[in-house]
N, C-alpha and C positions, 0 to 999 in steps of 0.2 A: 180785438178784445178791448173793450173799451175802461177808460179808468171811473170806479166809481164817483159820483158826488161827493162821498163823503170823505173821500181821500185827499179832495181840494180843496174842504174846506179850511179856510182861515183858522190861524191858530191865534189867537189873542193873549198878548202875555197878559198877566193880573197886574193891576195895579199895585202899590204899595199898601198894606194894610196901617189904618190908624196910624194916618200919617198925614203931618201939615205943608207936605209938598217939597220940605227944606231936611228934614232932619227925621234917620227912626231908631227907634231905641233896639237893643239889642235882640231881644226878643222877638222885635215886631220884623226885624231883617231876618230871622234864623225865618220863619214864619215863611215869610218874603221869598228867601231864596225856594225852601220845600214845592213854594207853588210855581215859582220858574223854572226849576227843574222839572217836575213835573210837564209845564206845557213843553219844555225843551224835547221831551221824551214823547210827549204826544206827535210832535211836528216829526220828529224823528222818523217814530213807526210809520208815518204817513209816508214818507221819503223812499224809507225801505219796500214798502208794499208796492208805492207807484214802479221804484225798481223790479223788483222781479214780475212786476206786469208788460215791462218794456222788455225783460227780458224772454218773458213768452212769445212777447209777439216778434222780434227780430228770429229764435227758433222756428217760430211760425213761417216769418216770411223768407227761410233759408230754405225749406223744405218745398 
């Protein structure tokens, strides 16, 4: 059982929004965090799903 493509692909955090590299205002960090969690969550399910793909196929190869 092979693991999809799209389960490997790269998860890219986001950069900081409206940001000069040194410093972000309050706002723009609440902002900031919503879309790291976010990718956090995406990387996650990706994790999850390669798991119970690994977990088919050792079932598979037990039988």
């Amino acid at each position: 059982m092979p693991i999809p493509a799209t389960l490997t692909n790269l998860v890219v955090p986001p950069l900081p929004p409206d940001s000069d590299g040194k410093t972000l205002s309050p706002e723009a960090s609440v902002l900031w965090n919503r879309l790291l969690l976010a990718a956090i969550e995406k990387a996650n399910d990706q994790l999850e799903k390669i798991g119970e793909i690994e977990q088919k196929r050792q079932m598979i190869n037990r039988d």
